[in-house]
N, C-alpha and C positions, 0 to 999 in steps of 0.2 A: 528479330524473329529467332527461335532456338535451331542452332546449327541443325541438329536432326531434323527436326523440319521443313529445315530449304530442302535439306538432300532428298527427302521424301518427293517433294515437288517438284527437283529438279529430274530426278528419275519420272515423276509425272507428266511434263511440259515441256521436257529435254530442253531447257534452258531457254537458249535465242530462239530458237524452231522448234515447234511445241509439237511433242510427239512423232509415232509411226505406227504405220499398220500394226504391228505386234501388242498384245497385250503389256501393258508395263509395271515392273515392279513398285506396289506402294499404293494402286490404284485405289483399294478399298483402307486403309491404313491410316489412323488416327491422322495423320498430318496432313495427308487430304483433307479428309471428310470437312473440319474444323473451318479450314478457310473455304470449302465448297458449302458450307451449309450459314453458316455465320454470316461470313460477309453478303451473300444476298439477304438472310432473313432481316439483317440490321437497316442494310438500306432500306427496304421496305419499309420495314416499321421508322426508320426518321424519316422516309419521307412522307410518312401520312401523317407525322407528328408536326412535322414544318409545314406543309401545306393546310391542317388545322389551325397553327398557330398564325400566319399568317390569315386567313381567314375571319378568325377574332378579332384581330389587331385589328383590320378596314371593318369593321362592324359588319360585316357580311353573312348573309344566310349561309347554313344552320347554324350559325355559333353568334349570329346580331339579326339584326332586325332589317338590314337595307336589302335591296333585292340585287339577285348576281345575275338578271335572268339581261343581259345586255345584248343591243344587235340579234343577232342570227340566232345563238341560245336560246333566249325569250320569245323569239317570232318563228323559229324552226324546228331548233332539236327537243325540245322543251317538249311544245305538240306532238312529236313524232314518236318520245318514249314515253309518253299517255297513252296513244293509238296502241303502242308496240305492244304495251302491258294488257289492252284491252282485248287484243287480239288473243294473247298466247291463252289468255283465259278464256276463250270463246265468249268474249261480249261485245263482237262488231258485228258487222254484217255483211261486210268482205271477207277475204282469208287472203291469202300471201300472195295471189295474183292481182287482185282487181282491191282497188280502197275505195268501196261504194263512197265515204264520207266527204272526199277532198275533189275538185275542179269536177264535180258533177259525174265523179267517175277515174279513177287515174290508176295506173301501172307501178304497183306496190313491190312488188317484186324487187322494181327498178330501186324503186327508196329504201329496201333493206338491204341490198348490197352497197349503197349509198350511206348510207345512217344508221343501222342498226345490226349489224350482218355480226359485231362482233361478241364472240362468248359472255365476257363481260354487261353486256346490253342484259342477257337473262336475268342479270339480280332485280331487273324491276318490279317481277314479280310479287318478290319478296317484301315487298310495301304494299300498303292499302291506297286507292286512287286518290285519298286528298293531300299523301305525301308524293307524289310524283317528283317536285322538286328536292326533296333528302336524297328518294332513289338516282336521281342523275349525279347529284353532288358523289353520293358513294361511289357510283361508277367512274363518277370522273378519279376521284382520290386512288379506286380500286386499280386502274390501268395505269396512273402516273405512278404510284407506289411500287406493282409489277415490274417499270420500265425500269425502275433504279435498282429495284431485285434483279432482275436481268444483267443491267449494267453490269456493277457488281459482281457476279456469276463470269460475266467474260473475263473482266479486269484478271483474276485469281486465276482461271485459267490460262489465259495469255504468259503470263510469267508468276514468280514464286513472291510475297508478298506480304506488309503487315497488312493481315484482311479490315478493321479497321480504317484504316484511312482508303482500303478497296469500296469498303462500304460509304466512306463519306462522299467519295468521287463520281460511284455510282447514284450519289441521292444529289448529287451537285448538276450529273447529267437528268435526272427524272426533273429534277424543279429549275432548270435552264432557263433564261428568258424567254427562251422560245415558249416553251410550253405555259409561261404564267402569264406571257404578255399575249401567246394564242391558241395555244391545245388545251388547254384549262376551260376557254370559249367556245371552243369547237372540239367535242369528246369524241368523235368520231377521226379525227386526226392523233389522237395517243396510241389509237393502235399501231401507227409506224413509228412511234418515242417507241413502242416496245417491240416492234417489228425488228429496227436497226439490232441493237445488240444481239437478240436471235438470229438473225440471218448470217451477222457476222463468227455466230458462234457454227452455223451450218456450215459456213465456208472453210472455217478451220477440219470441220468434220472430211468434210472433202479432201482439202489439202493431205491431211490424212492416213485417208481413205478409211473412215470411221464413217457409223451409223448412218448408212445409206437408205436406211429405210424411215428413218426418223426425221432426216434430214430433205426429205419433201413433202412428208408431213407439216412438218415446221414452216414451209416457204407457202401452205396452202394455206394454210390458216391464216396464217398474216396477210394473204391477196385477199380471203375470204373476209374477214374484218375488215380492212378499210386498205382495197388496191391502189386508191389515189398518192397517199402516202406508202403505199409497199411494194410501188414502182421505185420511190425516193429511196425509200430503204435496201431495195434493190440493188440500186446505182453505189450508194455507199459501202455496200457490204463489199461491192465488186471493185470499186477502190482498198475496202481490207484485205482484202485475197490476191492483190497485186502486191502489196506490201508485203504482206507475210512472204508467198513466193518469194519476192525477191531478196526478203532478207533472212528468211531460214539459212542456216548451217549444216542440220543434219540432214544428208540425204540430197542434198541441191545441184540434183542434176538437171540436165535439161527436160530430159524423157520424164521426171518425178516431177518436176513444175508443170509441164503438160497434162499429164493424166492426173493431176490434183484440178490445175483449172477444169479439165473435160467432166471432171467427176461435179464440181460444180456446178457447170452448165445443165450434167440432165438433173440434178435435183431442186433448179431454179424450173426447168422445162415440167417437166414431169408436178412437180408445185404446183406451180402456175393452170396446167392442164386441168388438175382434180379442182383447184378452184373455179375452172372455164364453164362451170353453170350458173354461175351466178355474174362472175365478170363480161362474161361475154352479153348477159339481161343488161349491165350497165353500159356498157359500150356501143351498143346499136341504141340506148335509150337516149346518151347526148348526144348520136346523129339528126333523132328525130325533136330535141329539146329545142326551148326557144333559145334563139343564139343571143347571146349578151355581144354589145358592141366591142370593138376589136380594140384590143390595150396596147401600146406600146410600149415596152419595158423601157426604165431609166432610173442610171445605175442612182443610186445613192451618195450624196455629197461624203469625200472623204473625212472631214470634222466627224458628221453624222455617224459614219461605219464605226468608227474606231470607236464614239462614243458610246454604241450599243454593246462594246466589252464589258461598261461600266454598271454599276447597282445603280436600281431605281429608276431606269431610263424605259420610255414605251412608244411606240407608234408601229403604223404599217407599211410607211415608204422607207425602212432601213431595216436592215436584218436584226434582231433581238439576239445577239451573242454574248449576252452574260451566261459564265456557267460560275460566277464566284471570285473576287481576288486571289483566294489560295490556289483554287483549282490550274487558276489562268497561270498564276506566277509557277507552279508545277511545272506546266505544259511550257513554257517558254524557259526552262531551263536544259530542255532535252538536247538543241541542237550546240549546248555547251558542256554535256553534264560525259566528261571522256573515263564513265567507269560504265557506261552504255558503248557497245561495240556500233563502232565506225559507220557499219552498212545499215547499222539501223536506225541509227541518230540521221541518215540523210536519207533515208528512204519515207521515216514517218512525218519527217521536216520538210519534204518535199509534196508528199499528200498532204501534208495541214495547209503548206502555201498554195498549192495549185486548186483545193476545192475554194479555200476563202476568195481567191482571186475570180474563181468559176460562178460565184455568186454574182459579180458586177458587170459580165459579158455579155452580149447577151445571147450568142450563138448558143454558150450551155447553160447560159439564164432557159432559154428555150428545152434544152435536152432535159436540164431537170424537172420541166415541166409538162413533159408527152410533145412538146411542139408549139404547144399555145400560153403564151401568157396570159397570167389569171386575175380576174379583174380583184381588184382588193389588193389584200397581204401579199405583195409579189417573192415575199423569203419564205416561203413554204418550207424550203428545204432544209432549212438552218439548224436542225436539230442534227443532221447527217455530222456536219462542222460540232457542231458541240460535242458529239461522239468522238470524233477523231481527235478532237484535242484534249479529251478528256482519258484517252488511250494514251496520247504522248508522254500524261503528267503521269499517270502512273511507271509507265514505261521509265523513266525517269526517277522515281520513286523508289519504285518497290525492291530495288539492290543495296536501298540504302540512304540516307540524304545527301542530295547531290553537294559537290566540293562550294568552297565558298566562290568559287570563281564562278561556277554555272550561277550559283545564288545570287550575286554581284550581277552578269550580265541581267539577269533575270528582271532584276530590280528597276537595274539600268530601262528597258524595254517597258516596262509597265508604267513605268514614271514618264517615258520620253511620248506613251500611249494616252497616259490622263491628260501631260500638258497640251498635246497636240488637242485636243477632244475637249479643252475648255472651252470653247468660244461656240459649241453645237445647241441647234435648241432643244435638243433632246434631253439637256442635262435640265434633273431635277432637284429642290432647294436640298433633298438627303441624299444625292448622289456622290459628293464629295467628303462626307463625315462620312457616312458607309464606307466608303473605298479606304479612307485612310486610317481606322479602326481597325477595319479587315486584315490590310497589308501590315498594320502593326502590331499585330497579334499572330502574324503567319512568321515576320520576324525575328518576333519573340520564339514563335515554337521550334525556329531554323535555328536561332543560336541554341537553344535549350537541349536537340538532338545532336549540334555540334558537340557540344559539350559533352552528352552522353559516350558519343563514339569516341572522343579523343579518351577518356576515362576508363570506356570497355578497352580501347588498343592496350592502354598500359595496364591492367589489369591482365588480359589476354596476354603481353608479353612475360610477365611473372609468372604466369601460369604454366606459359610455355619453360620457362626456367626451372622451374619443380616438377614439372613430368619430366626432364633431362635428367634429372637428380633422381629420381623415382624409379626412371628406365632402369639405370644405374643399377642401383640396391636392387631392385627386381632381380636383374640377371645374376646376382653376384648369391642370391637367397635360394635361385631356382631351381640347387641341387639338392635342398636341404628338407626340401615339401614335395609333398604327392600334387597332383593336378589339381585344379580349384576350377571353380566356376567364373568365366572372363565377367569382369567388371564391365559394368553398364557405366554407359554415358550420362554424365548429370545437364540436365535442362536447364542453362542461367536464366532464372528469375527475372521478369522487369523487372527495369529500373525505375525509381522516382520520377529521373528528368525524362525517362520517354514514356511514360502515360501522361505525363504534365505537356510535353511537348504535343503529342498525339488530341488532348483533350484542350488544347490553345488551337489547333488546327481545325479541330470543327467547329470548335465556338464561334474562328472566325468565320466558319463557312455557313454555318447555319445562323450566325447572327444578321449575314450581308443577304443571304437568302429570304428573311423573313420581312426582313425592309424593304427589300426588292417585291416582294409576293402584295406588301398591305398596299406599296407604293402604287403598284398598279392596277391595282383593283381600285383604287381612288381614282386615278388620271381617269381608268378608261369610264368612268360611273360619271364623270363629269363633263366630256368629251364627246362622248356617242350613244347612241338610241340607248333605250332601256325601256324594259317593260315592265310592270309589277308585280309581284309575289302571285301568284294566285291563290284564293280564299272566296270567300262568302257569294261574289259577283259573278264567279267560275261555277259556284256550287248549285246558287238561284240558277241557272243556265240550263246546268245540265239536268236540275230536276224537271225543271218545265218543256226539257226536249224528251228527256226519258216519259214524261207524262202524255206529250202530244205526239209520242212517232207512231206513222201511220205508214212506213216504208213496208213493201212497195208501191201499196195505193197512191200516195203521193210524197214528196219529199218535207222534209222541216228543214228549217235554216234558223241557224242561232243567232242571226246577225253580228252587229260587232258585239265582242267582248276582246277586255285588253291584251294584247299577246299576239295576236296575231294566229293563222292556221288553228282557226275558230271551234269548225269540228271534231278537229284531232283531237282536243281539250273538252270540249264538251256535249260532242255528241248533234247529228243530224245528219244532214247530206247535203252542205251547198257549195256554195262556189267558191269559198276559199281556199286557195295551195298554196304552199313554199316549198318550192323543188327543186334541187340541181337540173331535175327530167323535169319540169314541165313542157310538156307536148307543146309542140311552136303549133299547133291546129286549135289545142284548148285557149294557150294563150289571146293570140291571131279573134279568132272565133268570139271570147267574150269581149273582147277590148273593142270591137267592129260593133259589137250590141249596147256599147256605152260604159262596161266595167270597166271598174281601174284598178290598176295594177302597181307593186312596188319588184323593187330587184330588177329592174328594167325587162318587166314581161312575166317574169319567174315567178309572180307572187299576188294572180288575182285576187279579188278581193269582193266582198259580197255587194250585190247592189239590190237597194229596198225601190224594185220599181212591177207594179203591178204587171205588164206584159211581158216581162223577162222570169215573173213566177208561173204568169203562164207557161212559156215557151217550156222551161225546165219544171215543172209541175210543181213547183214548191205550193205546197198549201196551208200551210204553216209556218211562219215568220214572228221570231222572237224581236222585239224591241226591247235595249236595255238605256236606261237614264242614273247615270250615276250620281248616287246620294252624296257624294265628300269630293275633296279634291282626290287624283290620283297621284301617290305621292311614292316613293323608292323605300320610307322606311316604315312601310302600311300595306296591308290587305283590302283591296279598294272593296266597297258595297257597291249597288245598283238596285233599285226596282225592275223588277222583268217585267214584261205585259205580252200576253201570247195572242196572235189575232190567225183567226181561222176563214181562208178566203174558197169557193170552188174553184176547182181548175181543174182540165183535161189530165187522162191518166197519163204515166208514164211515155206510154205507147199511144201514137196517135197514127194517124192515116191520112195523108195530104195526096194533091193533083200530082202528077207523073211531073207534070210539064211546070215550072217554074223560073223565074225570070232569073240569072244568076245578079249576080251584086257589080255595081259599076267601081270604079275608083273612088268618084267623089260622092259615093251616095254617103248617108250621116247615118248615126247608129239608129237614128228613128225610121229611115227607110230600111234599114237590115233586119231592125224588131220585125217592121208589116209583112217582110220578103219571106221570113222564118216561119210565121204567125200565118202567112197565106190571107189574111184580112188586113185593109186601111182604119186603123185606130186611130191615126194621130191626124189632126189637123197642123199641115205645115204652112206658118206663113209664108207669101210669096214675096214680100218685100219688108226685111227685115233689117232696118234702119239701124246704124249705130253714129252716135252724134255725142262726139266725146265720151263722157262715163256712162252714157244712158244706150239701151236698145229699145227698140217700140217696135210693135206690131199691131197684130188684128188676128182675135180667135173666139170663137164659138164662146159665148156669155155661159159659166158654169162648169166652163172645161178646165184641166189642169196644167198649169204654165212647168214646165220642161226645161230648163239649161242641161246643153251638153259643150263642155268646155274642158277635154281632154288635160290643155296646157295650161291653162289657166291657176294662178294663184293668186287669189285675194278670197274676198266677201262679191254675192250678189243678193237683192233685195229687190222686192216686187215690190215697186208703191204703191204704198195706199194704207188705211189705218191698220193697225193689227197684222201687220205684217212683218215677221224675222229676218235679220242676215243671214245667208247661209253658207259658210264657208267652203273652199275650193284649193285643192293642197296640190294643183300638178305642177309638176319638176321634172320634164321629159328630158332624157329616155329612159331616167328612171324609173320617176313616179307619175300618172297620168288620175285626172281625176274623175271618178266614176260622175253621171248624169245624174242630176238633183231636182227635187220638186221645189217650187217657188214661194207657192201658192192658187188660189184660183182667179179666172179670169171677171174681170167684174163683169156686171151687167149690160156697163156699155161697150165691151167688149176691146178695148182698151187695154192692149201689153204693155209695161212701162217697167224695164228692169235696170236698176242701180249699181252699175259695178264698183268696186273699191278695190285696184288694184293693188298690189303689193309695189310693184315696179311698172312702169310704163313702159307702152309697146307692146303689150301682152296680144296675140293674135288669136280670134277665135274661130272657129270652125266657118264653111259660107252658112252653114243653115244649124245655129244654135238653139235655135227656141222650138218648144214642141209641143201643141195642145195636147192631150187627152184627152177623148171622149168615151168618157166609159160605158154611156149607152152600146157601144161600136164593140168596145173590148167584150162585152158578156154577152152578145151575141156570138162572138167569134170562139168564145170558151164553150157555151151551149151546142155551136155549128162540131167544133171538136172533140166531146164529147161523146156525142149522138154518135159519129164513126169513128169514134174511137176502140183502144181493146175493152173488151168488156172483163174482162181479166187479166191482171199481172202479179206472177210471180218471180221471186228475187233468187238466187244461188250464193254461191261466195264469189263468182266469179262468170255469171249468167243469169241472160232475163229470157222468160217465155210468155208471152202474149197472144191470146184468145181473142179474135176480129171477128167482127161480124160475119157473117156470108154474104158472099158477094163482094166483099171487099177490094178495087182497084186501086191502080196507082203506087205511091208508095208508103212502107207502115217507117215510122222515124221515131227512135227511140230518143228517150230526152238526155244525151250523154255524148259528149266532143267525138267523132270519131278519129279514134288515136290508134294508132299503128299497132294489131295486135287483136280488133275484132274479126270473127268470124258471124254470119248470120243465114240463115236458110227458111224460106218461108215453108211451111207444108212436111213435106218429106220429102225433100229437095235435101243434095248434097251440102254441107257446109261448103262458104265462100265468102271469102274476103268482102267485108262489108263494103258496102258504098256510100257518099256520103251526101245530107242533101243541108245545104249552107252550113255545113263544117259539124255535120249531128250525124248517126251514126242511122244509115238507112238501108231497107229490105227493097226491093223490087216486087210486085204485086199480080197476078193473072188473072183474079176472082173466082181462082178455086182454093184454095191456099185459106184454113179458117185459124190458124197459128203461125208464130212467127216465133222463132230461137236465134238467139245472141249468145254467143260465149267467147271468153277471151284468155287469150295465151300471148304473157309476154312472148315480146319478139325476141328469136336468139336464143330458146328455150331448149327447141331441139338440137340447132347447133352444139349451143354449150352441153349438153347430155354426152353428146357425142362425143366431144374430145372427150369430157371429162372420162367417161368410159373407156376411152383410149390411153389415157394417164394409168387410169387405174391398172391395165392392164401391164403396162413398161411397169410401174411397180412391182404387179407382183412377179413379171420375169428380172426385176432385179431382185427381188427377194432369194428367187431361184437360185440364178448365178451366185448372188451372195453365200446362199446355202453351199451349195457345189465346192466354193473354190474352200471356204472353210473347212470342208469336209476333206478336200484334196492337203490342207496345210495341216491337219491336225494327222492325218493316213502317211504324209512322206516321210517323217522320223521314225515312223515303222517300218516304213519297206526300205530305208537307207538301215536300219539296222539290220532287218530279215536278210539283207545280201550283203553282210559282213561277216552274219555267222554261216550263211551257205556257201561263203566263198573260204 
């Protein structure tokens, strides 16, 4: 870098310890600007070029034809920025409280501080609804690209630097294993890859005592984006600002290390608070969630650890710590590299070993994660570590290329890291030509910058010999000339060997990156769920639900379609969700009526059964039979068939007095208990004699399995009769209740199980006629007193009852934490609920009935948030004031110099 330059920077960032209160010379000055604007814009743009390239490389959509839509993506987030889009444009039928579409009713609110809450999320707009999946991919690319802009941006500020390799380091932190082996899948986690570098750029601000008002701005947005990850970010920023403290030089007092941390504490607090309307919606929303079974964290085999340093390597039971061979060999020269001062080489070498240590413990396994281990990917946090050592390498760096001795250990470690970490099964068949490409091209770019400096010295020392001679003549001329204009300083030119060097250094880094990035978009395509592209089968769906919705009259259900969170994608109102918040009352509630569920509870799922469309009024039910296989590098077809059935409105009106549900009653007794009518014929002795069950039911009624746990095939004997398969896997996956076929004439049950494994246990009372004679009375009986009007809001239902109307009116929607309902002109009040449904109390005066709903935590969170707002703006104040006092006392120290 050109001498003038650093000094610019170094008057910028005052060196070891960057900055002071005071304005500093240089701030606005060409030598700034360059590396404050360049090096973030560069990483950006490589890193959207490398996570393109890679991209291509695994044939992966938009750049191939396979689908990237894998696990939670394809079954989650996918649905959720369909819905997000459909909303912002006003084409739901919810609004940001209430998601009429998903669990019959669900708390939206809670899912967009959850999933969608972040600025970035808005570009979905910006696509038409059959690219849904471009629009996510962009976002995804847009916030990884950001994170390494970001990076970047710190890197340059931190210390003075070739912005170049700022920028490679910042795109080595944006496309980190972490992020490609899991924030690339889960886009609602990049908001903390971008959180981290921003927070730690707030803390510097603190330290400081800069841009206090900017600087909780900053910390809001990032809880407001995605809090789960900017708790993590949190934690590691507040590891940066230990470090800095304690290794700044200017100014390192005790009283100046304290009111720099205090200054960061209120713009973490204050942050935090103006976020507290929407954090606070998600935090009461996983009290009231269905609880996932309890994880016990366990550490990672050390083979394992050390080998997720390496390219190409993926899974979820070891932390994902590739940030690059070059990167890594950088950062493991710092605690050798003695042209880096003493305090800082063991203060950042002491955070890089205590957080990576802090991953395998599980005390602060737990801290990093609010307290609870999380079921899945237990390294959530792993990108915090990628940060930190991606600060070391530059730290290390940017004075210059460290001695060959730092280079030497460096090597020593990375080598003594790969041998160690052969024998892991994490290593992939390109994990080893990657790594050793990489390191020999980092190498190369080490001797090639060797070489430049020993070149610039002796060139520098000549130079230094002819200004001596120069001086000389100067002085000895200076009597003979009038004044002149001082000579300016000339900028040396790169050299050859350090763009050669510089341009060996990302090759390597963006080469190991891109093999890393195809590598594992292959492993995980082969390894775990996936869903397919959406196209034709999504399209047929949603026209035939756009064509049948009759909301609020009664509900549509799109049935299955592939993907998962069915409605979100295409439109209706049933009983599909995938939530972090699914209500433990929604979950609980349809699984006890025979639905099954995936995510262990989190993720019911639609069930095609005539008295459960009753209950929930669906009256309109999509059947889809798909025309081809479903295959990863295809847009599946389907024939849709729309069947139109009656059923009770929304709002029905049942007896006061109702039997509650026992332990062991089955989901066919829960239907009748809901329904207030006996539809089903249960046998009383229902024989199981090896693979076969037998009973006795009503000639022309409909045969019924409910078999929760169950996984195989079952099969009604007799001619004409199908397998019907049974996918439960508890306490995962539980299998919703299935039709058989019908009962013959001689009234004769005779059903065929084909287990998967033996032992399978089933329910005491599996089998369940149907009499539909029984059920259409009971829809008729419901009807008749039913509302004779219902209207919908975005977040409210009103219902018109008959006169006269007793007992109570029960609206067809989970009651979840968060309704209010009032019959007549009766104050609102906390609904009450009648078998887990959301119900009014009745007098038979009372000819309407009102429902509305407010996330829970709503007022709270206003409140602080309003409370934030305001310590803002009295810090705005204060800040004004003392400015005004500092810019006033050079005048009045001079005013009483000349009065005195």
């Amino acid at each position: 870098m050109p001498p003038a330059a650093e000094t610019v920077l170094d008057e910028v960032d005052g060196g070891e310890g960057a900055g002071s209160s005071r304005r500093r010379p240089g701030l606005r000055s060409r030598g700034w600007l360059v590396p404050a604007v360049a090096a973030p814009l560069s990483a950006a743009l490589f890193t959207a070029v490398l996570l393109g390239l890679a991209t291509a490389l695994s044939r992966t959509y938009p750049f191939g034809p396979v689908t990237r839509n894998i696990v939670d993506l394809g079954q989650q987030y996918l649905p959720y920025h369909a819905y997000w889009r459909a909303l912002l444009l006003g084409e739901t039928h919810g609004d940001a409280f209430l998601n009429w579409n998903s669990g019959f009713g669900s708390n939206f609110l809670g899912d967009i501080g959850t999933y969608l809450s972040s600025p970035f999320d808005l570009l979905v707009v910006a696509f038409p609804a059959d690219r849904i999946e471009l629009a996510l991919y962009v976002v995804t690319a847009a916030k990884i690209s950001a994170a390494g802009g970001a990076a970047a941006l710190l890197l340059v500020r931190l210390r003075p630097g070739p912005w170049p390799v700022a920028a490679a380091l910042g795109t080595a932190y944006a496309l980190s294993g972490w992020t490609l082996n899991h924030g690339a899948t889960v886009p609602m986690w990049l908001d903390g890859l971008l959180a981290f570098p921003l927070l730690c750029l707030v803390a510097e601000w603190a330290r400081t005592g800069r841009r206090p008002l900017l600087g909780p701005v900053v910390v809001a947005l990032a809880w407001i984006s995605n809090f789960y990850t900017a708790y993590m970010a949190t934690l590691g920023a507040a590891v940066f600002l230990v470090v800095r403290l304690l290794t700044a030089e200017e100014g390192a007092t005790a009283r100046r290390r304290i009111a720099g941390a205090l200054r960061a504490a209120r713009s973490v607090l204050i942050g935090i608070g103006l976020a507290a309307p929407l954090v606070v919606v998600v935090f009461l929303g996983t009290k009231v969630a269905d609880p996932t079974p309890v994880t016990t964290f366990a550490p990672a085999a050390p083979t394992d650890f050390l080998a997720r340093f390496l390219p190409a390597t993926a899974g979820v039971t070891s932390p994902a710590l590739f940030i690059g061979t070059p990167a890594l060999a950088l950062a493991l020269t710092l605690p050798f590299n003695r042209a880096v001062a003493p305090r800082v080489r063991a203060g950042w070498t002491a955070a890089v070993v205590l957080v990576t240590f802090s991953l395998q413990w599980e005390p602060t396994h737990l801290l990093w994660h609010a307290g609870a281990s999380p079921n899945g990917n237990p390294y959530r946090q792993t990108f915090v570590l990628s940060g930190l050592l991606l600060i070391a390498a530059w730290l290390s760096v940017a004075r210059g290329v460290p001695r060959p001795a730092a280079l030497l250990a460096s090597g020593s470690l990375l080598g003594a890291l790969a041998w160690a970490a052969r024998g892991s099964v994490e290593i992939d068949d390109w994990t080893f030509p990657a790594f050793l490409a990489a390191a020999a091209l980092t190498l190369a770019a080490a001797l090639l910058a060797r070489q430049d400096i020993r070149r610039r010295t002796a060139d520098a020392d000549r130079n230094a010999a002819d200004d001596r001679r120069n001086t000389a003549d100067d002085r000895r001329n200076a009597g003979r000339a009038g004044p002149g204009l001082p000579a300016l300083p000339a900028l040396p030119a790169l050299s050859f060997l350090s763009v050669l060097a510089v341009v060996l250094f990302v090759a390597a880094q963006a080469g190991e990156t891109v093999v890393t990035g195809k590598r594992i978009e292959e492993q995980q395509r082969s390894e775990v769920a996936w869903s397919p592209r959406t196209g034709p089968w999504h399209a047929s769906a949603a026209r035939e639900v756009a064509r049948a919705d009759a909301w609020p009259r009664h509900r549509t259900d799109p049935g299955e379609v592939p993907g998962g969170n069915d409605v979100l994608l295409v439109g209706g109102q049933g009983a599909d969700y995938y939530s972090s918040l699914t209500a433990e009352v929604t979950s609980s509630t349809l699984t006890s009526l025979g639905f099954g569920h995936y995510a262990k509870g989190r993720h019911p799922v639609t069930l095609d059964n005539p008295v459960t469309d009753v209950l929930f009024s669906i009256g309109t039910r999509l059947r889809s039979e798909p025309t081809e296989p479903v295959r990863q590098d295809a847009r599946p077809r389907a024939e849709v068939t729309v069947a139109t059935t009656p059923v009770p409105p929304l709002v029905t009106v049942r007896p006061r007095a109702a039997r509650a549900p026992r332990p062991g009653d089955s989901a066919f007794v829960r239907q009748e208990l809901l329904l207030g009518s006996s539809v089903y014929e249960l046998p009383r002795d229902t024989r199981r004699t090896g693979r076969t069950l037998t009973a006795r039911c009503p000639a022309g009624s409909e045969v019924w399995l409910w078999a929760p746990a169950y996984k195989g095939s079952a099969r009604l004997a007799g001619e004409g009769t199908s397998a019907v398969d049974f996918d439960g896997r508890p306490p995962a996956v539980t299998a919703p209740m299935r039709a058989l076929g019908t009962v013959p004439a001689s009234g004769e049950v005779s059903v065929d199980l084909l287990p998967e494994k033996a032992g399978t246990k089933l329910p005491r009372q599996p089998v369940g006629c149907l009499v539909r004679a029984r059920l259409d009375a009971a829809v008729r009986q419901l009807t008749a007193t039913g509302a004779t009007r219902v209207s919908a809001g975005g977040h409210s239902v009103t219902a018109e009852l008959p006169p006269g109307s007793t007992g109570v009116a029960v609206l067809a929607a989970p009651r979840i934490s968060g309704w209010q309902c009032a019959a007549g002109d009766a104050e609102p009040a906390p609904a009450r609920a009648y078998q887990g449904l959301v119900a009014v109390p009745l007098d038979g005066r009372a000819t309407t009935v009102n429902c509305s709903f407010r996330p829970p935590g709503l007022r709270l969170g206003g409140a602080v948030g309003a409370a934030a707002l305001l310590a803002l703006a009295a810090t705005a104040g204060f800040h004004r004031r003392r400015q005004e006092f500092t810019r006033s006392a050079p005048a009045d120290r001079s005013a009483g110099k000349v009065d005195g």
